[in-house]
C-alpha positions as CSV (number, residue, x, y, z in Angstrom):
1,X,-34.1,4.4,-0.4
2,X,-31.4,2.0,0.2
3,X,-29.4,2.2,3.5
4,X,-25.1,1.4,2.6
5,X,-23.8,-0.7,4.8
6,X,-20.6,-0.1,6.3
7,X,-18.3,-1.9,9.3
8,X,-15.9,0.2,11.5
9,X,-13.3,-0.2,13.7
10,X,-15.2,1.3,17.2
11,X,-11.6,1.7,19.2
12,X,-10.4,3.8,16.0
13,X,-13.1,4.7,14.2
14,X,-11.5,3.8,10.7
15,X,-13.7,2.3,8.4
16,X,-13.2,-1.4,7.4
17,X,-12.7,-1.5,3.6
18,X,-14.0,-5.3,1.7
19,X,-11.6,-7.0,-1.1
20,X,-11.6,-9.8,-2.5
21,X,-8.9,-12.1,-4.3
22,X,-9.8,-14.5,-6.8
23,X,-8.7,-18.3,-6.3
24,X,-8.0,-21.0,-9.0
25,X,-10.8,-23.4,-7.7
26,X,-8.3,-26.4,-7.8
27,X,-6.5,-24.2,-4.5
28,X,-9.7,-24.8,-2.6
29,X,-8.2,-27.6,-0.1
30,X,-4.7,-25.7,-0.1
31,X,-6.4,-22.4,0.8
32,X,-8.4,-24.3,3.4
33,X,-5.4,-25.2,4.8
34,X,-3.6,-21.7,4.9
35,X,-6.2,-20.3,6.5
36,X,-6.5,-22.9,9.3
37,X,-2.8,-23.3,9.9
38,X,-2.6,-19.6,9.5
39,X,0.3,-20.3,7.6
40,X,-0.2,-17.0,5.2
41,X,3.3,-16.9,3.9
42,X,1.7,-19.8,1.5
43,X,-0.9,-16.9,0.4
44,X,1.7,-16.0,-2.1
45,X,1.9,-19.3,-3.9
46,X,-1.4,-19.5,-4.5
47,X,-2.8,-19.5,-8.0
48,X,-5.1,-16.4,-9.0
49,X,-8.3,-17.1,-10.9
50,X,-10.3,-14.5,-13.7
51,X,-13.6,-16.1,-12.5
52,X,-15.0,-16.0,-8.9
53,X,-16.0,-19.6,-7.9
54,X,-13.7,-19.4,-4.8
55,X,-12.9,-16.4,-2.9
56,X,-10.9,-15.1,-0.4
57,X,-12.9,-12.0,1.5
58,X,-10.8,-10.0,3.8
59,X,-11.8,-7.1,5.1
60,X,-9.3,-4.0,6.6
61,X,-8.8,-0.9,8.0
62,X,-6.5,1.7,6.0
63,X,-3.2,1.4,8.6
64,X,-3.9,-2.4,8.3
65,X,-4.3,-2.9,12.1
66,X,-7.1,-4.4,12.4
67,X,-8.2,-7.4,9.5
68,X,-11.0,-10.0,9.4
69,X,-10.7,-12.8,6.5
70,X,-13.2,-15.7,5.2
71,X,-12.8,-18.2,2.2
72,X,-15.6,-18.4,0.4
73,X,-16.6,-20.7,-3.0
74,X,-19.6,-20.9,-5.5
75,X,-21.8,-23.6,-4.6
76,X,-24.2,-23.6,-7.6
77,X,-26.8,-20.8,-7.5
78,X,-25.1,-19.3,-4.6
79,X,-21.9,-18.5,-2.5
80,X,-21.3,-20.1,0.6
81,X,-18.8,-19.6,3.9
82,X,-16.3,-22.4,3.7
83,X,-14.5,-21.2,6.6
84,X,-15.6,-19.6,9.6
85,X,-14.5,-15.6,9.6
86,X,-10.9,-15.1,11.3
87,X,-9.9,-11.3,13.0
88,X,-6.1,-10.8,12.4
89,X,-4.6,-7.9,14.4
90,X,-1.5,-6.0,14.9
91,X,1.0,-8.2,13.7
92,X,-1.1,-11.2,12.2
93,X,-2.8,-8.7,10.3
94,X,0.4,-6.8,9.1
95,X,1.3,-10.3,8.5
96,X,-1.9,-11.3,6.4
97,X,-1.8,-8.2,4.2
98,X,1.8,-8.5,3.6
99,X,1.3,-12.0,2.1
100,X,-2.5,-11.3,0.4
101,X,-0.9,-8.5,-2.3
């Protein structure tokens, strides 16, 4: 038996809901920065990649009020964090979602 594993929000009880956009790995350093300025309005000029060697992870509730968010690349034979997990809510997460899609 396998157990699925699931994250929720414990204030609202909505579940939190994992996607993933696929970066061009040349981004890496722009993406980086984005993330750390929190600067997402640049999310939008990103380049989008068919193949999964750099990641960004985000994870939301349905409403969008709550949202966590980690870049993530492929180090050969595995994936590793390249920046540490960020929680977005309320309005930085309204304002992360609006720039991610």
């Amino acid at each position: 038996m396998f157990r699925k594993k699931y994250y929720f929000n414990s204030q609202t009880k909505q579940n939190l809901k994992t996607l993933e956009v696929l970066v061009d790995a040349k981004e890496r350093d722009k993406l980086v920065e984005i993330m750390n300025s929190r600067n997402y309005n640049e999310l939008k000029n990103l380049k989008i990649s068919n193949q999964d060697s750099l990641k960004l992870r985000y994870m939301t509730t349905k409403d969008g009020s709550l949202c966590f968010s980690q870049v993530i690349a492929y180090v050969p034979y595995e994936f590793v964090r390249i920046t540490t997990v960020q929680m977005h809510t309320d309005e930085g997460a309204k304002e992360f979602l609006g720039n991610i899609k």
